[in-house]
N, C-alpha and C positions, 0 to 999 in steps of 0.2 A: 504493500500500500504506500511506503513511502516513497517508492520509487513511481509509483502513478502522480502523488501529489507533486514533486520537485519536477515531473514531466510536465504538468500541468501548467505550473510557473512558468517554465521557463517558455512553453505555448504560447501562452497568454503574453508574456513579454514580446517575443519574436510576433503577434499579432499588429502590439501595438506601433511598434516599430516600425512596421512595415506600412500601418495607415498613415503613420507622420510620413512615412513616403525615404525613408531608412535605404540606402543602396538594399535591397534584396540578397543575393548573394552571401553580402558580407554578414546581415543579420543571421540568416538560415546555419550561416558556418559557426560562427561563434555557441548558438544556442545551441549547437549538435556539440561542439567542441565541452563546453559548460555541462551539458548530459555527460557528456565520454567521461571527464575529467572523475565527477561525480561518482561514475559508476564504477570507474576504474579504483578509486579510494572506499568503496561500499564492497568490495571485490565481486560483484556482480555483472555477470555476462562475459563473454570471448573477446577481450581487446583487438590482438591480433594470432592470426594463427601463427602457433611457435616455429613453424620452420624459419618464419620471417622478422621473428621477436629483437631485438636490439639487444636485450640483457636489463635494458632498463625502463621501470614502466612508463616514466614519464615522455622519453623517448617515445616509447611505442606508441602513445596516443599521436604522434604526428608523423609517425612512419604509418599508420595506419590510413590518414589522410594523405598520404605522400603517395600511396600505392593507390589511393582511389583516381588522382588526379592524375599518375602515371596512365590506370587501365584504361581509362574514358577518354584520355586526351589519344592516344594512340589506337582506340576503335570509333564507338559512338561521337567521340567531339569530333576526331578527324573529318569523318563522314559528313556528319551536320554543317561544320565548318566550306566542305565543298558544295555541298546544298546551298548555302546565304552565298558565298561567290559567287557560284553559276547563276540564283534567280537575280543578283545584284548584277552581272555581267548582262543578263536577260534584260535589264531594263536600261542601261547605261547604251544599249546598242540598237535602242527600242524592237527587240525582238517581240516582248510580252505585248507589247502593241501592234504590233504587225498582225499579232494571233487575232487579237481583241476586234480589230477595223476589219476582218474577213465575217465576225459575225454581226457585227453592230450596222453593217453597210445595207443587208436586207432589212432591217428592222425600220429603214428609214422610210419604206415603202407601204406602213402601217399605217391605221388612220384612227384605230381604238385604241387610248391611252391605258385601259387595263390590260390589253391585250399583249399591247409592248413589256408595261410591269411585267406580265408573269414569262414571257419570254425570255426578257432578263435577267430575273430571276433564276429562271434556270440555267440561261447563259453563263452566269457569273457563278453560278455554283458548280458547273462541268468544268470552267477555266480556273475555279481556286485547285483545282487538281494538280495545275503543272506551277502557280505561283505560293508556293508554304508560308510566303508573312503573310499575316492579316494585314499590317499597313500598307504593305505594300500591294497588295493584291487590291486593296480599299483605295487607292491613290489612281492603281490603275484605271479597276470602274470609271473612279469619276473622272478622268481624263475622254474615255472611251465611250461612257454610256449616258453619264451627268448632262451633258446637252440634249444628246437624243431624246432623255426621259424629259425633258423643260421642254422639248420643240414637240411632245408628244399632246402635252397639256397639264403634266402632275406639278403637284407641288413640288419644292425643292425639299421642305423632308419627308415626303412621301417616296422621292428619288433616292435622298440617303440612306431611308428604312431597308431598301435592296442593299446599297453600297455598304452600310455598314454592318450587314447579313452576310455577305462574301464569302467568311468564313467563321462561319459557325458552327461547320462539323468539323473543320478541321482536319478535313480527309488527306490523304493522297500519301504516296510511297515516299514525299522528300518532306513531310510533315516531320520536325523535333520533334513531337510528342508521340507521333507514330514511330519513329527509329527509337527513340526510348523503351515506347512498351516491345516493340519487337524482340529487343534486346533482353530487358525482363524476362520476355515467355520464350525466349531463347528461341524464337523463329525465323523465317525471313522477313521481311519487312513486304515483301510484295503476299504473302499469305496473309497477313497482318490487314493488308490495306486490302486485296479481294476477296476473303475469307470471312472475316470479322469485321471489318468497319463498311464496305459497302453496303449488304443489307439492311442493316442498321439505319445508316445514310439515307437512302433511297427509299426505305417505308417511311422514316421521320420528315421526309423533305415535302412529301404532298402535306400535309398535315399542315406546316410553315404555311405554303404558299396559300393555300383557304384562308389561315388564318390573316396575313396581309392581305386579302384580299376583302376580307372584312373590316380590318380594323384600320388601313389607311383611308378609305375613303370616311370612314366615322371620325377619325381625327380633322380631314382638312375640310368635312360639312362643319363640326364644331368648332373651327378655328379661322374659319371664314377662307376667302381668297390669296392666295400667295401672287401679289402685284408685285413683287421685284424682281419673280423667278426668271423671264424673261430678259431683264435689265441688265441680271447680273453674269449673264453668257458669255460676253464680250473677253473675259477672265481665261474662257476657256477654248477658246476657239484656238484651232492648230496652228501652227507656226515652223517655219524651219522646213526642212527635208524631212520628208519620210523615208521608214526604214523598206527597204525592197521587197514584196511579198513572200518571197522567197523563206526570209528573217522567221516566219512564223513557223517553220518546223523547226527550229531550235529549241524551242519551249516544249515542244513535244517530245522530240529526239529522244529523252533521257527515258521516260516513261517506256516508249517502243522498245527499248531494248534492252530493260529489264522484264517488260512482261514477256516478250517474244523468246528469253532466255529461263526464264522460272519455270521449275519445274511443274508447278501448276498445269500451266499455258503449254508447255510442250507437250506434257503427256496427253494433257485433253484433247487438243487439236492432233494429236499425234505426230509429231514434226519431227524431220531426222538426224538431227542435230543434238548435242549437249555439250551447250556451254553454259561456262559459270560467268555470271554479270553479276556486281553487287552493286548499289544506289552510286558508291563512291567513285567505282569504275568508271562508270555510264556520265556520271558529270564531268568526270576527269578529261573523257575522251571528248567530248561532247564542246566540253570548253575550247577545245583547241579545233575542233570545227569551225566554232565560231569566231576565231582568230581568225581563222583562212580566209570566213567571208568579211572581215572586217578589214583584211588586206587587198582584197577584191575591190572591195566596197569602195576605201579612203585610197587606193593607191598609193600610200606611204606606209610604211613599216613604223615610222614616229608615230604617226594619228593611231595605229592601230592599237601602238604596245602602251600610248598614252591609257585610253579607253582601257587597257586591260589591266592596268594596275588596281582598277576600282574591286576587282574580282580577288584580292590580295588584301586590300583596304579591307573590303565586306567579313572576309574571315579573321580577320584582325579583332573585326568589331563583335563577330558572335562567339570569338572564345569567350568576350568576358564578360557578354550578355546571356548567354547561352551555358555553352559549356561549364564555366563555374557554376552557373546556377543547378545544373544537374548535379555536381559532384558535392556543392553545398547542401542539396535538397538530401541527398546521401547519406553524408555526415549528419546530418538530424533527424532521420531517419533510422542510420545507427544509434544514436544515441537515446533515441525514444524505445528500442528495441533490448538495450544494455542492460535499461534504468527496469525493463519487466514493464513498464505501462500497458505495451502491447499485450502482452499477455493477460496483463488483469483485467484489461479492458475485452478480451475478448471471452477468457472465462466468465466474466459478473453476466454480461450479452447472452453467453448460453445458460447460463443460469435461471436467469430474468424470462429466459424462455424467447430469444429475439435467433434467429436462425438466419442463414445466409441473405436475403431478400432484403431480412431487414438491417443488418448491417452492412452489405451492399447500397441501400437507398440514401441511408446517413450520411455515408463517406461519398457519397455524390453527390450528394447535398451540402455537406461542407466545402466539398473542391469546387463548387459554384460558386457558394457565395465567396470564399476564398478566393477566386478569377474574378469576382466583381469587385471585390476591397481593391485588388490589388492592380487590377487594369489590365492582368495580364495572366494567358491562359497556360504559359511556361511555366509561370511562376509557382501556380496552383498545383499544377499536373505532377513536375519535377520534387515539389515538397512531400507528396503522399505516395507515388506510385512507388518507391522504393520498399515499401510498407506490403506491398499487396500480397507477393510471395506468401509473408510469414501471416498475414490473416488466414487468406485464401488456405492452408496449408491447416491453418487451425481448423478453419470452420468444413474444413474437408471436400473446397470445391477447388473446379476450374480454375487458378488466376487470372483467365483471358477472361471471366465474368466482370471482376470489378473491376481490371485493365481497362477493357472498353469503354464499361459505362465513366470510370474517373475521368477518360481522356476526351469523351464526349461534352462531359457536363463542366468542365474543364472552359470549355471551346464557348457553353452554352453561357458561364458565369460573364466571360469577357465582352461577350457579344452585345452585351445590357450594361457593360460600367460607362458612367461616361468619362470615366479617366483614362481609357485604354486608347494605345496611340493612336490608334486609325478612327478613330469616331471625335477625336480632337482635331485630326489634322482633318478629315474631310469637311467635318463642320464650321471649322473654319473658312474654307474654301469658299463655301457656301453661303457666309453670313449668317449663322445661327446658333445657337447655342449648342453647344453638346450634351446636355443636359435631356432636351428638347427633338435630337435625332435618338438617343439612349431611349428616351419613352419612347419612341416610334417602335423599336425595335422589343419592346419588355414583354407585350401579350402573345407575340408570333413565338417567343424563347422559350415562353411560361408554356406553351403547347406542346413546342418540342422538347420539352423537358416531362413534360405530364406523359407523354408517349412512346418516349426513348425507351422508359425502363422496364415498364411492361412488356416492349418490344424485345428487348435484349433479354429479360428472364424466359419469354416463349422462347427465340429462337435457340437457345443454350440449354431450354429443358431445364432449366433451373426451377 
């Protein structure tokens, strides 16, 4: 019990911290480090395994953390790290735009403004597949789709209720949060993403669109005419060169050849080939395709290799966005696990008589509201999912049960905060409040939240 309550503290602490708006990361590490320290002087739980022990404990509690950041920077961060590159190179050479203007060009040819929303809608939800930021994937839309939806007749937050919807499942094989669980359930990442998260996806995603379909048009009868929407276009109208249409299989490329290589996809279609692609491969290669047309393109070797330092800059920026934030969420994770919390907490739960469902629902419900404090659905995902194993393991199920559902609701909490980057920066754009595009988006969340988990317990037989 003591080690629940000093776990609980130190919870509570790292909560607050994080609303004052505390780097993340660095809180997450300290309140694991604070547990470890804890438990390590309580002699409670495995510090480090001894083949790797120092001789001395207070060493080991940071050989322990030495070795997590060794494992994760040299697999999963690697990986991740060439995922933000490539979609960052993807945008720096407007490729992701190139994709976006092949579907947005018929849409222009509409004359019913609801008809365009739901089009869009699902437009922008097939293309958060090949872009994994939310901001950035939300920067694109409104680049892309923010005028078309204003030259349709919608309001302008009736337009960002889509844009800042983008990504709300959080799908796709170069998703962080899907290369994380993958790794967890010790799978591929493309079984991950067409196994487990597209059904899911795809039953929850009509459910969404009814619901916007309802409740934008009730917001902009209640909130009268949006007279600037129009005005304020001028902002967004294109400018400069366009990227060659060609640019548009780049953003796909990486996907094609990992699925076309998964064992999945080869055995079903039967194909006679076996090769091995992993996500890091396929960006790797992928990237230096895009060099080639970028040398095509600019005919100079300066302008090209200018442009692709951005792709070096990007991984720069999500080791210590990213990457730490997993290995931090780790470390507190361990140390919630050292102190026995976990344990107590899941004994008192079967006790009380709460069985898998119901302790599945809570932990998704805390890593919502947890992605809505926090603005961000990394944040959330990366602090619990380390946790799932040794639940999962207790309560004697699947861990791809509350994988899924954590890294969904996760996706669901961010999508509703109005502090998460991409609903600040688009709202911006826009002239409006974030506050104000966040409502837009809270009753279509609240449904796909309402339907996700029943969904995921059907399909999993739980």
């Amino acid at each position: 019990m003591a080690g629940l309550i000093i776990s609980l503290a130190v919870t509570v602490w790292i909560a607050v911290m994080l609303l004052k708006k505390y780097y993340a990361p660095g809180v997450l590490l300290i309140g694991g480090l604070i547990l470890i320290i804890i438990s390590a002087c309580m002699g409670t739980g495995q510090l480090i395994d001894g083949k790797f022990a120092t001789g001395f404990t207070p060493f080991d509690v940071f050989e322990s953390v030495r070795r997590m950041f060794s494992t994760r920077t040299a697999g999963l961060g690697l990986q991740i790290m060439m995922i933000a590159g490539y979609s960052t190179y993807m945008d720096k050479i407007q490729a992701n735009k190139a994709l976006c203007d092949i579907f947005a060009k018929p849409l222009n040819k509409l004359h019913s403004p609801m008809l365009v929303f739901a089009l869009v809608f699902i437009i922008t939800q097939f293309l958060s597949i090949f872009v994994p930021s939310g901001a950035g994937m939300a920067l694109l839309a409104m680049i892309c789709f923010y005028p078309l939806l204003i030259r349709a007749g919608l309001s302008r937050l009736t337009a960002l209720a889509i844009i800042c919807s983008t990504r709300m499942f959080g799908w796709g094989p170069a998703s962080p949060n899907g290369n994380f669980a993958a790794g967890l359930l010790h799978i591929d990442v493309t079984e991950y993403f067409l196994v487990y998260q597209t059904p899911i996806v795809l039953f929850t995603l009509g459910f969404v669109l009814v619901a916007h379909l309802i409740v934008q048009p009730y917001w902009d009868k209640k909130e009268g005419k949006d007279e600037q929407a129009l005005e304020l276009l001028k902002d967004f109208e294109d400018g400069g060169d366009k990227p060659p249409l060609i640019y548009a299989i780049l953003p796909v490329l990486p996907l094609v050849l990992i699925l076309s290589c998964s064992p999945l996809v080869v055995n079903y279609f039967h194909f006679p080939w076996k090769i091995k692609m992993n996500i890091a491969n396929a960006m790797f290669m992928c990237t230096f395709l895009a060099l080639m047309f970028e040398f095509v393109r600019q005919r100079s070797m300066q302008k090209a290799l200018n442009g692709f330092k951005e792709y070096f800059n990007a991984m720069g920026k999500i080791f210590s966005l990213v990457v730490c934030l997993i290995v931090a969420g780790e470390v507190f994770a361990k140390g919630l696990m050292m102190t026995g919390a976990l344990d107590t907490l899941v004994s008192s739960a079967q006790s009380a008589g709460l069985g898998a469902k119901s302790l599945t629902s809570a932990c998704s419900l805390i890593t919502m509201v947890s992605a809505t404090m926090m603005g961000s659905g990394n944040a959330a995902f990366f602090s619990f999912a380390a946790m799932v194993p040794k639940i999962a393991t207790a309560l004697n199920i699947d861990p791809v049960v509350m994988t899924v559902a954590l890294d969904e609701y996760a996706s669901f909490g961010r999508t509703i905060s109005p502090i998460f980057g991409a609903i600040i920066a688009v709202s911006g754009m826009a002239g409006v409040s974030p506050f104000a595009a966040a409502k837009r988006t809270l009753i279509p969340t609240l449904v796909a939240a309402a339907v996700a988990l029943p969904f995921i317990f059907f399909y999993f037989n739980l």
